[in-house]
C-alpha positions in Angstrom: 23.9 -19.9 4.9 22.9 -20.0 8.7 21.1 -23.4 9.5 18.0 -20.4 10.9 17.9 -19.3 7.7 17.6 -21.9 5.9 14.8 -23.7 7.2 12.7 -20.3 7.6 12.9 -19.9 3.4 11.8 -23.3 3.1 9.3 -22.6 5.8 7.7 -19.8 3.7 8.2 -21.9 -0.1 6.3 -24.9 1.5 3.4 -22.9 3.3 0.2 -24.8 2.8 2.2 -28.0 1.9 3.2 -31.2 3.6 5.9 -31.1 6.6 7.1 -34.4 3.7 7.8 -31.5 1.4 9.6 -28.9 3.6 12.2 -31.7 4.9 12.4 -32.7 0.8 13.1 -29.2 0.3 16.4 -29.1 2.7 18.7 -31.9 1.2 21.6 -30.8 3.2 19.8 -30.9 6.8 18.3 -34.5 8.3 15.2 -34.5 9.5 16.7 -34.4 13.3 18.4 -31.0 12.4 15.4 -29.4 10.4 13.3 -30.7 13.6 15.5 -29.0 16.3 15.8 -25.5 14.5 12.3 -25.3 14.2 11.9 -26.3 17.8 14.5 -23.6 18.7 12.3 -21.0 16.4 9.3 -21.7 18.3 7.7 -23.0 15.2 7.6 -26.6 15.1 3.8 -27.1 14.7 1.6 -26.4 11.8 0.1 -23.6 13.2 2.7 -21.6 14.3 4.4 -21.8 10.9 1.3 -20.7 9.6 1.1 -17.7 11.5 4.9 -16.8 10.9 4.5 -17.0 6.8 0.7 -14.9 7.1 2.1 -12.3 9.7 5.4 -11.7 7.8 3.8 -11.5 4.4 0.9 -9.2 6.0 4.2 -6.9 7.4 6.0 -7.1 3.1 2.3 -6.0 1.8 2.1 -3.4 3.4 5.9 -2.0 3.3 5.6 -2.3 -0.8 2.6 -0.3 -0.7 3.8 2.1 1.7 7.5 2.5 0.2 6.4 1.7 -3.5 8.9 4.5 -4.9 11.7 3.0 -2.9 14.3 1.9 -6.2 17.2 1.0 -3.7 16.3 -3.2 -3.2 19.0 -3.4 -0.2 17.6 -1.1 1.8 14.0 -2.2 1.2 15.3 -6.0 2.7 16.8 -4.3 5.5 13.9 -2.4 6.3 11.8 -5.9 6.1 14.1 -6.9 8.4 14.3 -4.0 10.8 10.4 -3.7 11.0 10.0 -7.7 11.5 12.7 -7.9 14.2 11.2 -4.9 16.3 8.2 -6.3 17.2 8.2 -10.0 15.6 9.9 -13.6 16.3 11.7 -15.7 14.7 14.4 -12.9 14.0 15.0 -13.0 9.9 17.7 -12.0 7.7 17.4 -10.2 4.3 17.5 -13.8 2.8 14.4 -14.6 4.5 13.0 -11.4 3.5 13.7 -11.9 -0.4 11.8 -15.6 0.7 8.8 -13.6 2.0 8.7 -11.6 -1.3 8.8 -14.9 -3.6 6.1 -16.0 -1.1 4.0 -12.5 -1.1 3.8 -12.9 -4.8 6.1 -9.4 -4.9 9.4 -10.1 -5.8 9.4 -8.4 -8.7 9.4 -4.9 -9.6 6.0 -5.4 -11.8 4.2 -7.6 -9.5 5.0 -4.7 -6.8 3.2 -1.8 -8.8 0.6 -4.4 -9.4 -0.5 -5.0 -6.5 0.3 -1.0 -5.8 -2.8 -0.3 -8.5 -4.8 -3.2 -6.7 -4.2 -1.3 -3.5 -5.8 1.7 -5.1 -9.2 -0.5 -6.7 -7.3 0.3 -10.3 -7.8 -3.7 -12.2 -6.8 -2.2 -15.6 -3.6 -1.1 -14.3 -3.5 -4.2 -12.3 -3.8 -6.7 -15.0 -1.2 -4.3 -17.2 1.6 -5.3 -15.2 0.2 -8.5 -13.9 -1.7 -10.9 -16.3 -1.7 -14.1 -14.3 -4.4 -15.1 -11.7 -2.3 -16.2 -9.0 -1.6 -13.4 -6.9 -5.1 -12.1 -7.8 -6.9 -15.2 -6.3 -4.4 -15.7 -2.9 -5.2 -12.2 -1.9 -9.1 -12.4 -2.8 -8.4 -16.0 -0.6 -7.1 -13.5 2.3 -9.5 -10.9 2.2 -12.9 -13.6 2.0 -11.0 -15.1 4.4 -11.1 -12.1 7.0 -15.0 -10.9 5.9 -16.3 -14.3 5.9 -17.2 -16.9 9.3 -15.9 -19.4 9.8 -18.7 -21.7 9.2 -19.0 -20.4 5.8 -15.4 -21.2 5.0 -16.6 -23.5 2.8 -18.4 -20.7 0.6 -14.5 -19.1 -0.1 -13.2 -21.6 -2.9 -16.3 -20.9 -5.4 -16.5 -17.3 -4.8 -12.9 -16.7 -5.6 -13.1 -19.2 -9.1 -16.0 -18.0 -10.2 -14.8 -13.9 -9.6 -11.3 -14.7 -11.2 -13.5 -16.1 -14.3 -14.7 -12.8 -14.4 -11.9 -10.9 -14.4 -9.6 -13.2 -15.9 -11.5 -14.1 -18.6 -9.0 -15.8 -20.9 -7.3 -18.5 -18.5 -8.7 -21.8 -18.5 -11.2 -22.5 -16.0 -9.2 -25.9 -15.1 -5.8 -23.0 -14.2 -7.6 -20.7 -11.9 -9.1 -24.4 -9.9 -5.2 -25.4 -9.7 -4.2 -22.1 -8.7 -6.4 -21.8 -6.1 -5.5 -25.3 -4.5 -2.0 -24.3 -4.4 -2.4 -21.1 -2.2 -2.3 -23.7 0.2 -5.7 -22.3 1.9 -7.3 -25.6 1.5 -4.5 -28.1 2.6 -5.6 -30.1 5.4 -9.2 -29.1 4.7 -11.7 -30.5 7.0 -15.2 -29.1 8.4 -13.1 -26.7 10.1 -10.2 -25.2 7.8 -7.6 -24.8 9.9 -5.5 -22.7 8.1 -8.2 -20.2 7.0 -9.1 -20.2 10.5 -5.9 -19.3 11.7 -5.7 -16.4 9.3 -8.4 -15.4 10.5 -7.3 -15.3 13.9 -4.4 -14.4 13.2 -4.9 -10.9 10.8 -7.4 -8.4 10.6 -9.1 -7.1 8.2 -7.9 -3.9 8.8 -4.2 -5.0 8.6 -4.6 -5.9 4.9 -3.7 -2.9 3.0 -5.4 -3.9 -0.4 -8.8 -4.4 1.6 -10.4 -1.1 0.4 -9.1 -1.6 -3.4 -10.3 -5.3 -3.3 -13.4 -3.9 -1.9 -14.3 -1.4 -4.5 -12.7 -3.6 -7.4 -15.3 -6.8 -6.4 -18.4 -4.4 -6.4 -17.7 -3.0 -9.5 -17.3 -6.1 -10.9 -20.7 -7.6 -9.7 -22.2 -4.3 -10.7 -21.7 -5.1 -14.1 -22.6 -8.8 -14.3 -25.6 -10.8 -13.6 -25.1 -12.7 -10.7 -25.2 -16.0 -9.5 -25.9 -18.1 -6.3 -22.4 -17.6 -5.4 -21.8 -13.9 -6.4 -25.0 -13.0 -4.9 -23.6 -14.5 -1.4 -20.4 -12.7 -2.1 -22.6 -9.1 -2.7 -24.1 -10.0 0.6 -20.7 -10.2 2.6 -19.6 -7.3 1.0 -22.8 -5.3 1.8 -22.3 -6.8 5.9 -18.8 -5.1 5.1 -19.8 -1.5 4.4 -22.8 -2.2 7.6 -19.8 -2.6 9.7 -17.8 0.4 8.1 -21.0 2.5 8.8 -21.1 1.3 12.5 -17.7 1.7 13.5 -17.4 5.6 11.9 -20.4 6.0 14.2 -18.8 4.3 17.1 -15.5 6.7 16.4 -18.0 9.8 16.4 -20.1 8.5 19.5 -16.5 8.5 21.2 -15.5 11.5 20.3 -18.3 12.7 21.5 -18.3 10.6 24.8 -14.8 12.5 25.5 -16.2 15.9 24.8 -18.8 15.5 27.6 -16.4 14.0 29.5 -14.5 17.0 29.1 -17.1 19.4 29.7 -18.3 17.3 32.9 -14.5 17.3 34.4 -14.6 21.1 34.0 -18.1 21.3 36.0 -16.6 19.2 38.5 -13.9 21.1 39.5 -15.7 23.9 39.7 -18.0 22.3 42.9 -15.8 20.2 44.2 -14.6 21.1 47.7 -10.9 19.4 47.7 -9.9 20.2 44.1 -6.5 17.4 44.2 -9.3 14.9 44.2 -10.2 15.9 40.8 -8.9 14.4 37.8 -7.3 16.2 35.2 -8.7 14.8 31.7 -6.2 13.6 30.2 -4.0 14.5 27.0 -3.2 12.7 24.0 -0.1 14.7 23.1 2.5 12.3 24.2 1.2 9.7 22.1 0.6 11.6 19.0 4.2 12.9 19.4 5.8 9.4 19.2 3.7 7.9 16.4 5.8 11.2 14.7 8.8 10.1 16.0 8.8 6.8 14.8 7.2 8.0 11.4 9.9 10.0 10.9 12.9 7.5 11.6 11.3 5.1 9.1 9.7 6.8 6.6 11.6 8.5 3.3 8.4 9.8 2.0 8.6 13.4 2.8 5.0 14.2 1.6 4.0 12.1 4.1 5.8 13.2 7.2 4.4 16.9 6.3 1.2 15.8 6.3 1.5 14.0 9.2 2.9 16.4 11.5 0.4 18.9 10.2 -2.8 16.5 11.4 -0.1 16.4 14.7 -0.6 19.9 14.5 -4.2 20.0 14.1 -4.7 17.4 17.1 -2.6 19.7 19.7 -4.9 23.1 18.8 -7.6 20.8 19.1 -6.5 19.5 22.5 -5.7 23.1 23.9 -9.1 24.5 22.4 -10.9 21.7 24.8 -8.5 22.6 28.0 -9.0 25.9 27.7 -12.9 26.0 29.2 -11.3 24.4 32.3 -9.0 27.5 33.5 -11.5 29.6 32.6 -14.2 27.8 34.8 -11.0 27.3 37.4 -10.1 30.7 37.5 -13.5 32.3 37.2 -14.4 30.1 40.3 -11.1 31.5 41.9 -9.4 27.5 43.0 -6.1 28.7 42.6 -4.7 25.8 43.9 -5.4 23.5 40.4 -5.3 26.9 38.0 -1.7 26.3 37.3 -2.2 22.7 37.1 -4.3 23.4 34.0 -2.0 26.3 32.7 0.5 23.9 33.2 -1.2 21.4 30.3 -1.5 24.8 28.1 1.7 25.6 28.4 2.7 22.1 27.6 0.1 21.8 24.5 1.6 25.7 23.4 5.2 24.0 23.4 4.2 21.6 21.2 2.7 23.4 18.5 5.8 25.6 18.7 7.7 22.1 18.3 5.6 20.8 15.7 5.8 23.9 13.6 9.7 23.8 13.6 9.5 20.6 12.6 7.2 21.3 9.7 9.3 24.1 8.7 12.6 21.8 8.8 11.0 18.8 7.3 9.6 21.5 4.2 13.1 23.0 3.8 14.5 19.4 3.3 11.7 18.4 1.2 13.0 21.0 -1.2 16.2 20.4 -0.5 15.8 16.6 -1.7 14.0 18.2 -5.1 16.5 20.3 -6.2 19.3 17.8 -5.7 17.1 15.8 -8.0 16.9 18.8 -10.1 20.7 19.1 -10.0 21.4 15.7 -10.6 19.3 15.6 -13.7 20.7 18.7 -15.2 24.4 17.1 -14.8 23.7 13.8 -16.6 21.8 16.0 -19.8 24.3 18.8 -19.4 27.2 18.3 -17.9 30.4 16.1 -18.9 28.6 12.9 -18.6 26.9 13.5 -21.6 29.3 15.7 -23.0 27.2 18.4 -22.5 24.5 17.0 -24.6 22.1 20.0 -23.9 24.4 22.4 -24.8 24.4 20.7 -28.6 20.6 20.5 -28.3 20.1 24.0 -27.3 22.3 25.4 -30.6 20.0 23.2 -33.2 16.8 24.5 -31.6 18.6 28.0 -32.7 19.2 26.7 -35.8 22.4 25.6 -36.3 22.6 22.3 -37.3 25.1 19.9 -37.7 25.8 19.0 -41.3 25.5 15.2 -40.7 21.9 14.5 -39.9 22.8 11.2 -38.2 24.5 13.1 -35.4 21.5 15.4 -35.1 19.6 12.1 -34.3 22.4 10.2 -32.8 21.9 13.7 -29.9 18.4 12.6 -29.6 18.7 9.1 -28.8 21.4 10.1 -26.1 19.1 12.4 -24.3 16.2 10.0 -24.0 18.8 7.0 -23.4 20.3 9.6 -20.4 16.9 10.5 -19.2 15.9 6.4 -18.9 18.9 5.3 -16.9 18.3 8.6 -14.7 15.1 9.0 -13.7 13.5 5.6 -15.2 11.8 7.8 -18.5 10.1 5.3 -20.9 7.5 5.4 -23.7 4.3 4.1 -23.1 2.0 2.7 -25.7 -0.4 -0.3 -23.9 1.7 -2.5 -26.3 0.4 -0.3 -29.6 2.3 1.5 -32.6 2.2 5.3 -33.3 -1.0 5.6 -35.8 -2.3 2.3 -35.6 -5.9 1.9 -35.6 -7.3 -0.5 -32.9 -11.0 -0.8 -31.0 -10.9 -0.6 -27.6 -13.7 -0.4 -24.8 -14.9 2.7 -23.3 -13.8 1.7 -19.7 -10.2 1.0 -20.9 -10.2 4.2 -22.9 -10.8 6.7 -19.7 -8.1 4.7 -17.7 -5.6 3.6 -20.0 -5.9 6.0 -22.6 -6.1 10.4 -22.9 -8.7 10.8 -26.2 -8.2 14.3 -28.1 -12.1 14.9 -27.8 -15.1 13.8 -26.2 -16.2 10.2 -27.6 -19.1 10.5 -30.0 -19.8 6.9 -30.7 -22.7 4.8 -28.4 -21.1 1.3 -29.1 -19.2 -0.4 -26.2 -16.3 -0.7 -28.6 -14.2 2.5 -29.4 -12.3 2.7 -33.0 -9.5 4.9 -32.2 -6.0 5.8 -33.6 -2.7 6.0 -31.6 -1.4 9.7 -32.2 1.3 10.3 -29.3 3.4 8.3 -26.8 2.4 8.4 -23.4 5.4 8.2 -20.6 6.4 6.1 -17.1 8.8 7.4 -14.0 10.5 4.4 -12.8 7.5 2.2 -14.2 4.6 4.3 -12.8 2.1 5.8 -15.8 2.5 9.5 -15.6 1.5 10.4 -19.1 -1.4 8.3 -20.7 -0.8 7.3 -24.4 -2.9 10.4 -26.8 -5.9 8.6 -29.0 -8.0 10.2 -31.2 -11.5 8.5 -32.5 -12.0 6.9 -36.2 -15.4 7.7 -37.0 -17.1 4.9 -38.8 -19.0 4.9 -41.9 -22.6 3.1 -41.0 
């Protein structure tokens, strides 16, 4: 392994730790080496390792959300690596990307669609596939981090244990203290915090894709408790939060606004003015729209997404042509022929687009279905074709009655369908961890999330007796089909 690479993994185990502990870490390197290459990578000081391991996990957070159905792990690294050595330095390889993972907390296929639920403000799901604190409490760490000022840094380290008490309710409060001190937040702490304060400085709120779930998961959580001195400060950052939310939607609409008058006003102008080249044409945001679709559509593989991207593309041209088209009618009413075609010029432009976009659409639809029934295909062959030695066939001829006379191959033909349908599309049972009929209580919040209950609940208690009457079912790990519960009444 490159000498580079190397001391960038160790780079991102030791974060928060000792520079004792990352030359510990590299046996086969002195001290001179490890010194040089980090020199070389531009990230010999403290802070500028800091800001490597924070803007590199930041990038892997927000490609596992983004590509969270992505099964293929090799081409996940190499679009780490791709999307880091576009626009980042120190270039990386896919070994520093698995590193970055590990040091993301997401290196594993269930911490992934963890922190996808935590994304989304779902903590049940969240705590189903990920029952340990840690990751929980360095991405609270990140998030206080980026709502909080810096001289109330010191606020961050009892928020986050007392809020992980909460929701973590069965791990010792001496684990969640240790956990916390080994995010490496508070290493080198001093009146200033250095590293929070170059988080801070370094990522913005807005870059953190999890913000919004975290958001809505820590005010449901205080909604339901009685509050302390600390979680009471914490409901006050979180209230500043949604102030600033407020203010900059009405900032956005205040601009949009700004550029309509400024529209209008450009319009009036050429109208009066005597030497129309003088006037300036408003301008167009067409050519940057059409390159954020470019780019979207090189990297992305989601194809529900590119649709509905070039489809608010679409919606942003008609609504670029809508406010050009005042201005030849005022330029041609006023007879200035000499700027008329400059304006039919931008229509004609903004029409070609649209014509563009459409095609586009149209194209990205038919592959879009294209990609679905390949699936289709592909799923047929391994439950009907010679794969399974045409397993559906068999199937189809007992559902018509005819039976085999051996019973065991009758279920033997059932276990290979469900054992054909796991290792091709990832089909699984799903019970929370229950049996079929067992009778269990479980809380009403749990029940609506986790759970699809035959009929409405008739009980008033908190806790639910219920029974366990069907399976429920996961795609590739994902919950599509919530286990079926029915409610044991209860004799007073």
């Amino acid at each position: 392994m490159a000498t580079d690479t190397l001391v960038l993994n160790a780079v991102l185990k030791n974060s928060g730790k000792k520079k004792e502990d990352l030359f510990s870490s590299l046996e086969s390197l002195t001290m001179n080496d490890v010194n040089d290459t980090l020199k070389t990578l531009n990230i010999f000081e403290y802070k500028a390792r800091d800001m490597f391991v924070y803007r590199l996990q930041t990038l892997v957070e927000r490609l596992v959300y983004e590509f969270e159905y992505m099964n293929n792990e090799d081409h996940f690294l190499d679009l780490i690596v791709k999307e880091w050595n576009s626009q980042q330095t120190p270039a990386i390889t896919t070994d520093v990307a698995v590193s970055a993972l590990q040091s993301a907390n997401l290196k594993y296929p269930n911490a992934r669609k963890a922190f996808v639920y935590l994304c989304e403000g779902q903590l049940t799901d969240f705590k189903m596939f990920n029952d340990k604190p840690k990751m929980f409490i360095e991405l609270l760490m990140k998030f206080l981090i980026c709502i909080t000022s810096k001289k109330k840094f010191s606020e961050i380290q009892k928020e986050v244990e007392e809020v992980t008490a909460l929701i973590f309710e069965k791990t010792p409060e001496w684990e969640i203290k240790r956990t916390v001190k080994e995010s490496g937040f508070l290493f080198r702490t001093r009146s200033h915090y250095p590293i929070m304060s170059t988080y801070q400085n370094e990522v913005d709120i807005k870059e953190l894709v999890y913000a919004k779930g975290m958001q809505s998961i820590l005010e449901s959580v205080l909604a339901q408790r009685e509050r302390s001195e600390v979680l009471m400060q914490l409901q006050n950052k979180l209230e500043k939060l949604r102030v600033k939310e407020v203010d900059s939607l009405k900032n956005t609409v205040e601009q949009v606004e700004r550029e309509d008058s400024s529209a209008s006003n450009s319009c009036e102008e050429e109208n009066t003015a005597v030497n129309t080249d003088s006037t300036s044409e408003p301008e167009s945001p067409i050519s940057d729209t059409v390159v954020s679709f470019e780019e979207l559509l090189e990297s992305s593989s989601v194809e529900q997404d590119v649709l509905q991207t070039l489809e608010t593309a679409l919606q942003s041209v008609q609504s670029a042509i809508k406010k050009m088209e005042p201005l030849v009618t005022n330029v041609q009413s006023s007879e200035l022929k000499e700027t008329s075609p400059k304006a039919e010029q931008q229509l004609a432009i903004a029409e070609d687009e649209i014509k563009r976009l459409n095609t586009m659409i149209e194209s990205e639809r038919a592959r879009s279905q294209k990609i679905e029934q390949e699936a289709h295909k592909k799923l047929l062959r391994a439950i009907a074709g010679e794969a399974s030695n045409y397993l559906l066939s068999d199937l189809f001829e007992e559902s018509q009655g005819k039976t085999p006379e051996n019973p065991v191959i009758s279920s033997g033909r059932l276990i290979n369908l469900f054992t054909a349908l796991s290792m091709e599309i990832g089909l699984e049972e799903h019970t929370n961890g229950r049996e079929i009929d067992e009778v269990f209580y479980v809380n009403k919040s749990e029940l609506i999330t986790a759970y699809h209950i035959d009929a409405s609940v008739q009980s008033e208690n908190e806790q639910i007796k219920v029974k366990l009457l069907k399976y429920g079912w996961t795609l590739g790990g994902v919950i599509v089909i919530r286990p079926l519960v029915t409610e044991i009444k209860e004799e007073n």
